[in-house]
C-alpha distance (Angstrom), angle and dihedral (degrees) to the residues before:
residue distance angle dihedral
X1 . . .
X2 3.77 . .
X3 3.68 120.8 .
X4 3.72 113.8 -118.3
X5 3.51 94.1 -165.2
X6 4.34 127.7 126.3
X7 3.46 105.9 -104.9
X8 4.31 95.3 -135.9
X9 3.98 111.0 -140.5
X10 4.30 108.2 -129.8
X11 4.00 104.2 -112.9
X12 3.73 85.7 -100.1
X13 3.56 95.9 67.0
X14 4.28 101.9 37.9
X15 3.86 101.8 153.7
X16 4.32 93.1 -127.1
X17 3.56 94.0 144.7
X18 3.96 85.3 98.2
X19 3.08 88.5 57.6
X20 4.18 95.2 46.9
X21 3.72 86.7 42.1
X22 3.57 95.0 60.1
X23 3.70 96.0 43.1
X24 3.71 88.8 52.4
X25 3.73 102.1 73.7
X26 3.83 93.9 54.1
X27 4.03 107.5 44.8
X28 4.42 82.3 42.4
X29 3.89 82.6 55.5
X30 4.10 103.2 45.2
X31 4.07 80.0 33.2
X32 3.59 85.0 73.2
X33 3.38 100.4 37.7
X34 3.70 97.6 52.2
X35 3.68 99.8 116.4
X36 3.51 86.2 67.2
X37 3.55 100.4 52.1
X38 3.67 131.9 70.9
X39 3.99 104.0 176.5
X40 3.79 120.3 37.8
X41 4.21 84.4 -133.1
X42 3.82 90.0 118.1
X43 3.58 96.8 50.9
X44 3.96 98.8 60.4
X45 3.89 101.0 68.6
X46 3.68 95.0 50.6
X47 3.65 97.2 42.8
X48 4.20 89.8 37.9
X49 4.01 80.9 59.8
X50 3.78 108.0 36.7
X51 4.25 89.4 52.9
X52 3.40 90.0 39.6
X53 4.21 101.9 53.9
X54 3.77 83.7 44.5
X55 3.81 89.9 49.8
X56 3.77 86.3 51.0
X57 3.66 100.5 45.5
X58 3.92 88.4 54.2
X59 3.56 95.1 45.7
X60 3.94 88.7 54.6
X61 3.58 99.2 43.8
X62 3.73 98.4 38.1
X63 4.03 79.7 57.0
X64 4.26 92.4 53.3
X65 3.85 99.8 43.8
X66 3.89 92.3 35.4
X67 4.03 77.9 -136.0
X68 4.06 114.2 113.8
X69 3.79 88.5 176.2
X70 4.11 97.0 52.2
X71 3.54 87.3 38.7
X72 3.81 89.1 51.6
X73 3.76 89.1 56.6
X74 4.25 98.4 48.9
X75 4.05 88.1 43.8
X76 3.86 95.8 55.4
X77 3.91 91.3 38.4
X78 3.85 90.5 50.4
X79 4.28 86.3 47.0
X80 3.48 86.2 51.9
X81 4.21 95.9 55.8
X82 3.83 87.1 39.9
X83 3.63 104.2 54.5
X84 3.61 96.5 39.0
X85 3.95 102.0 45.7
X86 3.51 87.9 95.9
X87 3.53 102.7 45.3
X88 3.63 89.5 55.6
X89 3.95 95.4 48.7
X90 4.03 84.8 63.8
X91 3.37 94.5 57.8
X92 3.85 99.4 44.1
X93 3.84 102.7 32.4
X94 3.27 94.3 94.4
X95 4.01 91.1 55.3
X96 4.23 93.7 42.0
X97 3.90 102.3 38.4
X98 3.79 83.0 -158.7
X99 3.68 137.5 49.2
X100 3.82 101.5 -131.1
X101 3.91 100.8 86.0
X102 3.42 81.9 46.6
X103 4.01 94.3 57.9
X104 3.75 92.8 33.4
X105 4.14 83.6 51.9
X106 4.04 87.9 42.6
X107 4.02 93.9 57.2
X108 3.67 98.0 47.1
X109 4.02 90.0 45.3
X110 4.07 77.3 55.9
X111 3.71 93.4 42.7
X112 3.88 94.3 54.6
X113 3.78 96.4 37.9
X114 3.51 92.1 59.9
X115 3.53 105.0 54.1
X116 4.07 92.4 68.5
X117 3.60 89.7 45.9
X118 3.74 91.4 55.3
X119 3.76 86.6 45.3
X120 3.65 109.3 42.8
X121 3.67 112.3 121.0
X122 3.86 120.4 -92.4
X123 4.47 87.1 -122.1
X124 3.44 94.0 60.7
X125 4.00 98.8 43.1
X126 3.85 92.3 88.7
X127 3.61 93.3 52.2
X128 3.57 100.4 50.7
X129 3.85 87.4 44.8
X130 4.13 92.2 50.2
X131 4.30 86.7 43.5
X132 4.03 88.9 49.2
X133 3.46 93.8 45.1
X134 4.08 91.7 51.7
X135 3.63 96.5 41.7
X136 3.71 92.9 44.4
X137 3.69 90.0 48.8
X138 3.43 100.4 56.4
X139 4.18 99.0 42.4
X140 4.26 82.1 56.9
X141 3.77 86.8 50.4
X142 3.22 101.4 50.1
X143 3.87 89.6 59.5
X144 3.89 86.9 38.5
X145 3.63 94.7 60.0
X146 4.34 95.9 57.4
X147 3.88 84.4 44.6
X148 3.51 97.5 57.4
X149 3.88 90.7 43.7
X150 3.33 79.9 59.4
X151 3.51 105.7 62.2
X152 3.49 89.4 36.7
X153 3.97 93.5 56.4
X154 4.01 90.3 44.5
X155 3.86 89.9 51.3
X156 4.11 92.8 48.4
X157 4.13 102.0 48.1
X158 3.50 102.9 85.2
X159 3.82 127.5 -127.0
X160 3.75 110.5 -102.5
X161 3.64 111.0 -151.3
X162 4.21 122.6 -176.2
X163 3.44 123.6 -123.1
X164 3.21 124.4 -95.8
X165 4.47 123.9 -76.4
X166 3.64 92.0 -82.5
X167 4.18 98.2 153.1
X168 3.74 89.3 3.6
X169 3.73 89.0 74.8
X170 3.26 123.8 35.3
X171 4.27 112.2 -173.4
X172 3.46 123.2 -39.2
X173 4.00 109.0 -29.7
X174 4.55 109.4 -124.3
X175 3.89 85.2 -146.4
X176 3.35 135.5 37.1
X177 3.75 103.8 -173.7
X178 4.17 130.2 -168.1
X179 4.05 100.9 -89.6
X180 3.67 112.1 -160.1
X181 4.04 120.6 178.8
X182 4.02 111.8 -161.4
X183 3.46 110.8 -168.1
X184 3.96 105.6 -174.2
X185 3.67 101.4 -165.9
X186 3.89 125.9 -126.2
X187 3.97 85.4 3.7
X188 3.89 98.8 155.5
X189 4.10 124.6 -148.1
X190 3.94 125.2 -97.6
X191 4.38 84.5 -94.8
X192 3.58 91.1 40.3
X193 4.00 100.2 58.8
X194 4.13 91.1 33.1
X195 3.88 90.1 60.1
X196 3.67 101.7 29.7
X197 3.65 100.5 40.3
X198 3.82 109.8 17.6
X199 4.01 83.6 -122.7
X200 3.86 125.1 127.0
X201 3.48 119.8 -142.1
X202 3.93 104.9 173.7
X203 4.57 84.7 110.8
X204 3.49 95.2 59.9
X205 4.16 85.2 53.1
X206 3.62 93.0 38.3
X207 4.26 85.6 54.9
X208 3.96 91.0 55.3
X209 3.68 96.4 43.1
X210 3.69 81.7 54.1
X211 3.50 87.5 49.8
X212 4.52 87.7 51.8
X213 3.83 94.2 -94.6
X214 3.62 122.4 152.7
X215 3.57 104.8 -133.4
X216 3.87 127.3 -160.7
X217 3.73 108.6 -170.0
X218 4.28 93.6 -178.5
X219 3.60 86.3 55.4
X220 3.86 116.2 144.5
X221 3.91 133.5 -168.7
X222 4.27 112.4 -117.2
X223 4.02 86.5 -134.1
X224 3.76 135.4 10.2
X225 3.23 107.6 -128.2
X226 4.20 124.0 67.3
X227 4.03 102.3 -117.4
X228 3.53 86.0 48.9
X229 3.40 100.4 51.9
X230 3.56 104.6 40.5
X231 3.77 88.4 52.0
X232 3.45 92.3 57.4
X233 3.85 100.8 48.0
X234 3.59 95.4 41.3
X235 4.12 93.8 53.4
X236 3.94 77.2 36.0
X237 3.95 85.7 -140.6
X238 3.83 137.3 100.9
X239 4.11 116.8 -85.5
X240 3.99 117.3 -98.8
X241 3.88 96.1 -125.8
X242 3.91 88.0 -174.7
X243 3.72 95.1 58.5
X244 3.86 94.3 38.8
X245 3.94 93.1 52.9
X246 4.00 89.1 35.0
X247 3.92 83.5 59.1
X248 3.94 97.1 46.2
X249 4.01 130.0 98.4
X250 3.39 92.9 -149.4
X251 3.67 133.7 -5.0
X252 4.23 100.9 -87.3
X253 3.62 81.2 50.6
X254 3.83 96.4 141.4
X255 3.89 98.7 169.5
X256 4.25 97.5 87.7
X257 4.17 84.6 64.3
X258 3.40 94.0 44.0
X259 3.59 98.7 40.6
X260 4.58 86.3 58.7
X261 3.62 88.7 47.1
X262 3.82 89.9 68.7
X263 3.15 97.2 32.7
X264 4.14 136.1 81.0
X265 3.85 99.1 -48.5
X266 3.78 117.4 -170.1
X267 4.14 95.5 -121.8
X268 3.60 99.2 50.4
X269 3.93 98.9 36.3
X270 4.24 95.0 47.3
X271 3.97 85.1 38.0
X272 4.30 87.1 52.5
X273 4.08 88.5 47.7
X274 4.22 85.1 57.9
X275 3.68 88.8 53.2
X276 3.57 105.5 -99.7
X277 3.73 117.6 137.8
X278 3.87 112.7 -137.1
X279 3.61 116.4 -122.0
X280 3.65 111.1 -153.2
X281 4.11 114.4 -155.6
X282 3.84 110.3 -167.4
X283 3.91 142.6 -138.6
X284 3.48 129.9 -176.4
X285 3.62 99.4 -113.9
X286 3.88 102.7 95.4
X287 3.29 115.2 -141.2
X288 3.71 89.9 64.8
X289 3.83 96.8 36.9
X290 3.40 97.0 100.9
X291 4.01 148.7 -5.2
X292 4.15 135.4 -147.4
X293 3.55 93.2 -114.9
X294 3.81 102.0 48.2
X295 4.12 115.9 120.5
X296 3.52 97.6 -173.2
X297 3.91 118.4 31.1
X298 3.95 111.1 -170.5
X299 4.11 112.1 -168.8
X300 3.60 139.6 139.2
X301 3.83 108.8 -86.1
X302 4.02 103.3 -158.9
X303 4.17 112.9 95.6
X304 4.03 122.7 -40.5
X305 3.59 117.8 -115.4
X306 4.04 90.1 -104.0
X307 3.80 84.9 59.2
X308 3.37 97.2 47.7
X309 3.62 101.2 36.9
X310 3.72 89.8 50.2
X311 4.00 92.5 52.1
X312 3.95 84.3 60.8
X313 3.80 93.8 54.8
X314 3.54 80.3 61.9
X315 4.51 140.8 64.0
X316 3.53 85.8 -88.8
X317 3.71 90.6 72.7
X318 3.83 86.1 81.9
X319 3.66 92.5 69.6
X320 3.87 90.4 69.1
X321 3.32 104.4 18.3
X322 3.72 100.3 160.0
X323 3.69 89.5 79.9
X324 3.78 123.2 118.1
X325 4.06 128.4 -97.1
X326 3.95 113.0 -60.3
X327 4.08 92.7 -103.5
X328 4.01 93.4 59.2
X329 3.51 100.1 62.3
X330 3.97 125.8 -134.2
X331 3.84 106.4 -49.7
X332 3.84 89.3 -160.0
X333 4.01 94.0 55.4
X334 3.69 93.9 41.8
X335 3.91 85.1 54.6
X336 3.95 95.7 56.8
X337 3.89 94.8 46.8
X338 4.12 81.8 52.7
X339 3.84 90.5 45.3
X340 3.63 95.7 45.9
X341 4.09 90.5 51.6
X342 3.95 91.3 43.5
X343 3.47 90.3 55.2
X344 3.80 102.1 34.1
X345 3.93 88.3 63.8
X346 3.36 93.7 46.5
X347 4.26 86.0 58.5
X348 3.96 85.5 44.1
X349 3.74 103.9 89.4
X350 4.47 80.0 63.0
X351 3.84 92.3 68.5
X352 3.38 122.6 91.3
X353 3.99 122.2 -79.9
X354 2.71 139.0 -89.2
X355 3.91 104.5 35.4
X356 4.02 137.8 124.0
X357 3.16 123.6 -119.8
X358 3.82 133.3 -161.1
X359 3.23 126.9 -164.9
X360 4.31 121.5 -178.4
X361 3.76 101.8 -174.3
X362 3.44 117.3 -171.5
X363 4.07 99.2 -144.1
X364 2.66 138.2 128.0
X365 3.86 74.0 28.5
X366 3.81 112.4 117.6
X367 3.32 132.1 -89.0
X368 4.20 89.5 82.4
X369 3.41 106.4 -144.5
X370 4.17 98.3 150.2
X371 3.97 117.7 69.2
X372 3.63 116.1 -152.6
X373 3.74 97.2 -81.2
X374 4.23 88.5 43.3
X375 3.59 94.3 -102.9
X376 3.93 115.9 145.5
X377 4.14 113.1 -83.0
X378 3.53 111.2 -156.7
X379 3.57 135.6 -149.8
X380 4.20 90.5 -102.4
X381 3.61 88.7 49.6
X382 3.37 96.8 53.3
X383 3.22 100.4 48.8
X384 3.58 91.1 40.8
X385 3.92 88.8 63.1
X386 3.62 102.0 39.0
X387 3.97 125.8 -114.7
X388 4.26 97.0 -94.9
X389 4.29 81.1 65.9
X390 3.57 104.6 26.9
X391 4.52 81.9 61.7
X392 3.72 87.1 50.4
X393 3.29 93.7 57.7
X394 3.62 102.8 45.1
X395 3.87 82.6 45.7
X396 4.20 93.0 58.5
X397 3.90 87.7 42.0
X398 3.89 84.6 49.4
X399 4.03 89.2 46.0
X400 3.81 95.6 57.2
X401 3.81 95.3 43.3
X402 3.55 91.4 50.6
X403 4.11 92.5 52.4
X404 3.61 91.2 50.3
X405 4.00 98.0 44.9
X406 3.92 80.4 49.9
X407 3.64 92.9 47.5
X408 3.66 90.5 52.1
X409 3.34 103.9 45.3
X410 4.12 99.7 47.5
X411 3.77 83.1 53.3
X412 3.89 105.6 40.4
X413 4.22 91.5 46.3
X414 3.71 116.1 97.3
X415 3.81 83.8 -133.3
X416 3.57 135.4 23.3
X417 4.08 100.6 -88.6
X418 3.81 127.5 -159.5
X419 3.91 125.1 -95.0
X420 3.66 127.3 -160.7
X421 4.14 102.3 -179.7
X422 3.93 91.7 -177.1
X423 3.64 120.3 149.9
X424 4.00 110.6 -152.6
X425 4.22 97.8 -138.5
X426 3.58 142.2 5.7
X427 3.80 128.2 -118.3
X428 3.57 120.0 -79.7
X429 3.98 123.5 -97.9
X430 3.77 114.6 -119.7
X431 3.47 102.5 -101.8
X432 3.65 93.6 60.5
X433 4.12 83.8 55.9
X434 3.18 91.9 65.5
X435 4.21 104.4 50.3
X436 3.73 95.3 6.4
X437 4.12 92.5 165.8
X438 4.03 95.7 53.8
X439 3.79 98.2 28.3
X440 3.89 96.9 126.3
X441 4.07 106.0 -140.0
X442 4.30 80.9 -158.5
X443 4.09 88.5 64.1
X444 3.97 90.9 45.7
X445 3.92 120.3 121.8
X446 3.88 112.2 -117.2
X447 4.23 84.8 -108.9
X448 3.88 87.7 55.3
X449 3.73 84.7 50.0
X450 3.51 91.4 51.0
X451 3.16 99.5 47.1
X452 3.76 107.2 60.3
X453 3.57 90.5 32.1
X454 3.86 105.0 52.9
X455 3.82 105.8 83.5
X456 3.97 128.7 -173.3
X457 4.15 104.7 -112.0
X458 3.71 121.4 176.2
X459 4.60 126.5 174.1
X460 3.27 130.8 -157.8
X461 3.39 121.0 -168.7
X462 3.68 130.6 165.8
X463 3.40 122.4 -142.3
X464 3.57 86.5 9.5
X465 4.11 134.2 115.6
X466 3.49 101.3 -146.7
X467 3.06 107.2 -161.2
X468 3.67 93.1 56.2
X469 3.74 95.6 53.0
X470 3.84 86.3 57.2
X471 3.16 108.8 -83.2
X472 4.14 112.6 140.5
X473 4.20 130.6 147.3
X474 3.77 103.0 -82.7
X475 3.92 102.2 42.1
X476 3.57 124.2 148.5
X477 3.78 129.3 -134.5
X478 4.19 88.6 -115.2
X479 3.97 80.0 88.8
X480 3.41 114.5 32.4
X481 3.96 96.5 94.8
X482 4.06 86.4 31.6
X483 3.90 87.7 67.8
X484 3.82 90.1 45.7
X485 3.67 97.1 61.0
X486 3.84 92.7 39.4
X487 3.65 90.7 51.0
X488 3.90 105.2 42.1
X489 3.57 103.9 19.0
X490 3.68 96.6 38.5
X491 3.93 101.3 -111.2
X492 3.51 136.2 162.5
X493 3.44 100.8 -149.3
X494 3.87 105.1 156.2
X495 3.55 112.1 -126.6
X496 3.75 113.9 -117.7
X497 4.13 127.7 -131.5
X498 3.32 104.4 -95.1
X499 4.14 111.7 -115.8
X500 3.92 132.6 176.6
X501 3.58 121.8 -151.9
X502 3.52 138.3 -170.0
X503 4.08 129.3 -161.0
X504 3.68 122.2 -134.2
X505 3.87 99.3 -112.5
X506 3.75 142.7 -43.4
X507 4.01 83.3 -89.7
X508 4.11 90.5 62.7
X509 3.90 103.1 27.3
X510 3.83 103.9 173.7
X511 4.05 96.6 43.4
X512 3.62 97.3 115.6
X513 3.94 132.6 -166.7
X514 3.79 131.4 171.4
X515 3.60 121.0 -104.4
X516 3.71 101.6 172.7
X517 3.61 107.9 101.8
X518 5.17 81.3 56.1
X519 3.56 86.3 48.9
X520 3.43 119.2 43.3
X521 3.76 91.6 29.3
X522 3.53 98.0 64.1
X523 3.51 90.7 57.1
């Protein structure tokens, strides 16, 4: 008579490496993504998920061959096939065209892998186990290990929190208008767009000056990158590049930027002390996803982009496998977080007054998933239509949602509020595209310059003359929230020369060096 019973491994020879194996695929993932994360938040639900299917898969199949060790070995080589199906599709899509030799290929690999595992003598079954477990072990710690540095070098820089008003304020302000701060991201200037895209622009500026916009068609961003330039204008100063690079690992360190952008930022904190409650509109890009002193945070709630671009590394990928390559990101999430902010500041002017609200939209930002009339772009389209039109595109459907959010709010707010539509960089020229992490800013043309540099930046102020407060064609974003204060809250914030400066690459992110003289000149 056989004997039915499960064979129990000794605690020396537990078969975790399931376990580890599934685990591994998601801390290697946010491991290299870490510069762009400040919280390990998105990490837990994919992890949470991987360890646990694998937990349940050896559970269940420990159960049917009364065998924890065997079943060990067909759970972790089943992980293995799951989580890297879609790693391997990126590198032969090209090759296939289509994913179904690639499944057809990716069940027999599975059919003839098993049937040694099934086999493999019962002597050698706690040696494999005790190997797996080992090497397992140490691929999850390695990834561990910058993780925990992480958390470690997030809980040790200190928060850095500006003084009070002092000549921001000056007595106690008559108005306290609605403030909102639009930042439309990679939203190029009148010369940038003509040169770089053959497109004019100058309607879309006539429309807001209809509208009582101050318009300043020389305007220039302070930095070229996001982080950096939302930094700046919010703290409405110049960046320390000796305490950014003394805070760095390496020199593309990005994290000291994005660690002040959620942080306490001089516009929202001395705005909070009047009374205003900050209204916090969100993106999916994380950095700028949220701040410390936000009241109100309005975001999409479905899965992050980590989550869901981690899911497509995976099998699952075949259950929406119309999405674009691994590196773009899911065009259908990024849509919904940009839906969800479109429509959250058009419900804005309904909560209570007075409040600030920011808003960092990522349009006309690439990927371009809205057509001209908002309708869904996809991937084939796209590509179908090149980049140069596909931008224009997303750039008129960004135009008309812009007017009508404007529209809406002037007429919906109890009193007029101020606007700042300011984007904080301009799109990138092409030869950046193409070797975006060694493209040396120092070797670009003074078009290139230009280019990502000019940015669209529009005022209104009620009750204001614009122009007198400061504002003139070639303004920087430095003093955008410097004039606010001075002119509603009585400051006497000096208004700063306005500089533009570009960093040497991706590579060395905080070495800074003035462009001002190629950019505005030219003009």
């Amino acid at each position: 008579m056989s004997d039915n019973r499960m064979r129990l491994p000794t605690l020396r020879s537990l078969p975790i490496h399931p376990l580890l194996v599934a685990a591994y695929p998601a801390l290697f993932l946010f491991a290299e993504n870490i510069d762009d994360q400040l919280t390990l938040d998105p990490l837990w639900g994919p992890l949470g998920a991987s360890v646990g299917m694998a937990a349940a898969a050896l559970v269940v199949l420990s159960l049917i061959l009364r065998d924890p060790l065997r079943a060990g070995l067909i759970t972790t080589f089943a992980a293995v096939l799951f989580f890297s199906y879609g790693h391997v599709w990126v590198l032969v899509a090209d090759v296939l065209g289509t994913e179904a030799p690639l499944l057809v290929g990716w069940g027999a690999l599975a059919l003839v892998g098993l049937l040694p595992l099934w086999r493999v003598r019962d002597r050698w079954l706690v040696t494999v186990t005790q190997g797996l477990n080992v090497v397992a072990g140490l691929a999850v710690l390695i990834n561990v290990i910058p993780l925990g540095a992480h958390v470690v070098e997030q809980a040790a820089v200190p928060q850095i929190v500006p003084p009070g008003p002092s000549n921001a304020v000056n007595g106690e302000p008559e108005r306290r208008p609605d403030i909102y701060y639009i930042i439309p991201d990679r939203y190029g200037g009148l010369a940038s767009l003509a040169e770089g895209f053959g497109f004019d622009n100058e309607p879309f500026y006539r429309s807001l000056e209809e509208r009582g916009f101050a318009v300043a068609r020389g305007a220039h961003a302070n930095y070229m990158k996001t982080p950096l330039s939302l930094v700046s204008s919010l703290s409405m100063d110049y960046l320390d590049q000796e305490e950014l690079q003394a805070e760095q690992t390496d020199a593309g360190d990005r994290r000291p930027i994005h660690r002040r952008l959620q942080d306490h930022l001089a516009v929202p904190l001395w705005l909070k002390q009047l009374g205003y409650e900050y209204v916090h509109i969100s993106n999916w890009w994380e950095p700028s996803s949220t701040n410390v002193d936000a009241d109100r945070l309005y975001r999409y709630e479905g899965d992050s982009e980590f989550t869901t671009t981690y899911w497509r590394t995976t099998l699952m990928r075949v259950f929406d496998p119309e999405t674009p390559p691994l590196e773009s990101g899911s065009w259908p999430l990024l849509r919904a977080y940009t839906e969800v902010q479109l429509d959250a500041l058009d419900r804005a002017p309904d909560l209570g007054d007075p409040k600030f609200v920011f808003a960092h939209l990522l349009l006309p930002h690439n990927p371009y998933m809205f057509d001209r009339d908002g309708s869904y772009m996809d991937e084939e389209q796209v590509a179908e239509q090149g980049l140069h039109d596909s931008f224009i595109r997303q750039l008129q459907f960004t135009n008309d949602r812009l007017l009508g959010i404007i529209d809406n709010i002037i007429a919906r707010s109890d009193e007029p509020p101020v606007i700042l539509l300011q984007a904080d960089e301009g799109p990138f020229p092409d030869r950046y595209v193409v070797d975006d992490l060694d493209f040396d800013w120092h070797d670009a043309t003074p078009g290139e310059l230009e280019e990502k540099s000019g940015i669209m930046s529009a005022f209104y102020l009620p009750g204001v003359d614009a122009a007198e407060a400061g504002v003139h064609p070639s303004i920087t974003p430095v003093n955008s929230f410097r004039i606010v204060f001075n002119e509603y809250f009585g400051g006497t914030l000096p208004l700063l020369p306005d500089r533009v400066y570009a960093h040497t690459s991706q590579r060395d992110f905080f070495d800074f060096f003035e462009i001002t003289d190629t950019v505005v000149t030219r003009r």
